[in-house]
N, C-alpha and C positions, 0 to 999 in steps of 0.2 A: 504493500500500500504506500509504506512512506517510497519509494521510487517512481510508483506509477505517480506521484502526486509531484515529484521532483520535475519527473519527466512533464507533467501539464503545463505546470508555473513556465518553463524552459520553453514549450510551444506560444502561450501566453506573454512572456515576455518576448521573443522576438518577432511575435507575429505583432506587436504595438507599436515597434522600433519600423517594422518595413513598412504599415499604414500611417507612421509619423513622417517618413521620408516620402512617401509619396504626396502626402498632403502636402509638404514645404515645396515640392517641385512642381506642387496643380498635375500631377498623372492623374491618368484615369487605368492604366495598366501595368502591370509586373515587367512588360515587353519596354516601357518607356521608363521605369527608372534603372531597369538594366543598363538601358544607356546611357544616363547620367550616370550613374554608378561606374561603366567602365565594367562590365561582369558581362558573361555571355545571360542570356534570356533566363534558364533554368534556374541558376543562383539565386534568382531573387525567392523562387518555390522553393527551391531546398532551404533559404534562411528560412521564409516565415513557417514552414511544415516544419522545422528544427532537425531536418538531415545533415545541414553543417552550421556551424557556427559563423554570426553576423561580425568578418574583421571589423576592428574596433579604431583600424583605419579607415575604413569604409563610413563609419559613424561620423570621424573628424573629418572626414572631405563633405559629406553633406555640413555636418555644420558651420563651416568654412566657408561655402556656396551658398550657404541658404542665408547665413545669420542666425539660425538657430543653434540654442542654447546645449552642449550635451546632455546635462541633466533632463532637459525637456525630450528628448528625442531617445534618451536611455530606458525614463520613467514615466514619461507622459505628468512630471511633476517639475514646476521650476523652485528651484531652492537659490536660499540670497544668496545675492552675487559676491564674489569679492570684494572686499572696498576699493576705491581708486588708490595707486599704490602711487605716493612720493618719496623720493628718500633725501634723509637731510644728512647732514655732515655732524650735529650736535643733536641735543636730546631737547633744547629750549623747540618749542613748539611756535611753527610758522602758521600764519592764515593762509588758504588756497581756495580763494573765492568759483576758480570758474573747476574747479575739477572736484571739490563735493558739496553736497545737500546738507552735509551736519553742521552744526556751529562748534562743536566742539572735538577736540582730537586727542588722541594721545601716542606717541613715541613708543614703538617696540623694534629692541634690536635687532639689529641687523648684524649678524656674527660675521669676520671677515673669512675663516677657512668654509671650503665649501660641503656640504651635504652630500656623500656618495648614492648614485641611483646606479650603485654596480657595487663593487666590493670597498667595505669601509674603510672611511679614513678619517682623519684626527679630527675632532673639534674641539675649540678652545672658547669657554663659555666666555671667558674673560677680555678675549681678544676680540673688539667690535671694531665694524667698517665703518659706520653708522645708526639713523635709525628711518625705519617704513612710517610715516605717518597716517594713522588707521581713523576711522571715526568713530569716535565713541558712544556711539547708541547701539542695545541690548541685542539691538538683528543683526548686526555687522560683528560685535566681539562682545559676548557676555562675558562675566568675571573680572579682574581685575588687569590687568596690562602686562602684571609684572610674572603671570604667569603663558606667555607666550613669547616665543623666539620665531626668528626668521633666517632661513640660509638660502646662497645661492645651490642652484643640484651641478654636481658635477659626472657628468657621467649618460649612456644611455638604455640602463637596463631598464626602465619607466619609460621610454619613450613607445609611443607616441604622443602619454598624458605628459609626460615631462619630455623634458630635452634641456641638454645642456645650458646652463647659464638663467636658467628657467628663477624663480623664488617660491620658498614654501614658507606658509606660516604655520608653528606647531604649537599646538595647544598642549601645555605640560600639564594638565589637570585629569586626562583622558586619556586611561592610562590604563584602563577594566579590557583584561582582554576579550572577556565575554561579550562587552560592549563594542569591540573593534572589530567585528568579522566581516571581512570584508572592506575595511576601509583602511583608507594609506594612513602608514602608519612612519615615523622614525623610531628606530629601534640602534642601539647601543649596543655594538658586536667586534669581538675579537681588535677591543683597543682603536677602533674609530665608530662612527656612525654614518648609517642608510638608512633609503628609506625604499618601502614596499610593501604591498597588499597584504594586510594580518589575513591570514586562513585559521581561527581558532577551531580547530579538528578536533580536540575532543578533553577533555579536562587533563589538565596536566602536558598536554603539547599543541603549541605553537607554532606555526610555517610561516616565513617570509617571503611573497612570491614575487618578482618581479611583473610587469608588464609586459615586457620584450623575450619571447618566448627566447630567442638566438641566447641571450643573460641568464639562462638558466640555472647555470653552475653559480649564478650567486643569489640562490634561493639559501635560505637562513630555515634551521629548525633547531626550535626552545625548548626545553623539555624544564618541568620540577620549579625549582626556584630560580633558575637564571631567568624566565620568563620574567615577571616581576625587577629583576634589574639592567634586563636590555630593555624595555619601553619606553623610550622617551616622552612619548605622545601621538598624537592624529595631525598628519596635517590636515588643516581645516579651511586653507586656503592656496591655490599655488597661482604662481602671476607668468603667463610664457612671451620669450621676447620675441616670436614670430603673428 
């Protein structure tokens, strides 16, 4: 039962994702957004029946062409955007009349070493570049300031959601891996830090997946109590430079 019900959800979810792209593209057929898509005719019946999986490239090129949102075309839900990201050189707090809606802001670092999105490397809490100036109302960043950090990613086992030179914002509060499954996570490993998709498989173990199937080999698996001291948090935002 619990499979057959995995396997529905899996037909259900991609079959939302191929009538969210046709809707952005005004189709009226499977035969016309094969074409936009770049896929021969059939691909588009094999995604929504769930014989193969919808690339997640495929996803980013429609929303790239469209203007639509991923989250709206993943879930048929739009979730708050990022805030508009500026970065300062000091933590005193500038005004930015034409690039936000809030009156008020607050300063989150901006670390100078970068966030591995492939096999980890060093970060130094101490050592900042800067800081992101974020807006301070409860949709944009609930909690307090002083618990979120910001890195550039260096690396491309997250690509195509990340890519090189990309910014994460990580919320240190969110930290329950039970609460993290499935979502990008930075994780504190073997003397630096990465970051990649929590798979919470089953109490007591942990997977770290990358995005980039080719990065495999720097999938992470937690076991016991190292779980609890690799977490750094969720990123909860990422800002990409393309």
């Amino acid at each position: 039962m619990a499979a057959n019900m995995k396997k529905s959800d899996n037909l259900a979810f991609q079959a939302g994702i191929i009538s969210r792209m046709i809707k952005m593209y005004g189709c009226t057929r499977d035969a016309d957004l094969a074409k936009h898509l770049g896929v021969q005719k059939g691909a588009v019946s094999n995604y929504r029946n769930g014989r193969r999986k919808i690339p997640l490239t495929l996803v980013c090129k429609v929303a790239a062409e469209t203007g639509a949102t991923l989250d709206w075309l993943l879930t048929g839900k739009t979730a708050a955007p990022a805030p508009v990201l500026n970065i300062q050189a000091t933590e005193q707090v500038k005004t930015f009349h034409r690039d936000f809606t809030c009156d008020h802001y607050v300063p989150i670092r901006l670390l100078r070493d970068e966030i591995a999105a492939g096999s980890p490397s060093e970060i130094r809490e101490q050592d900042i570049e800067g800081y992101c100036l974020m807006a301070a109302d409860r949709a944009c960043m609930p909690g307090n300031a002083d618990q979120y950090t910001c890195c550039r990613v260096r690396g491309d086992s997250m690509y195509p959601v990340l890519a090189d030179g990309d910014i994460v914002a990580i919320d240190h509060s969110q930290r329950d891996p039970r609460r993290l499954h499935k979502k990008m996570v930075a994780f504190r490993y073997d003397g630096g830090a990465t970051v990649k998709w929590l798979s919470h498989i089953r109490k007591g173990t942990v997977l770290g997946i990358p995005e980039n199937k080719a990065a495999i080999e720097s999938a992470l698996c937690l076991t016991g109590d190292e779980i609890g001291d690799s977490i750094i948090g969720r990123v909860v935002w990422w800002w990409a430079r393309r």
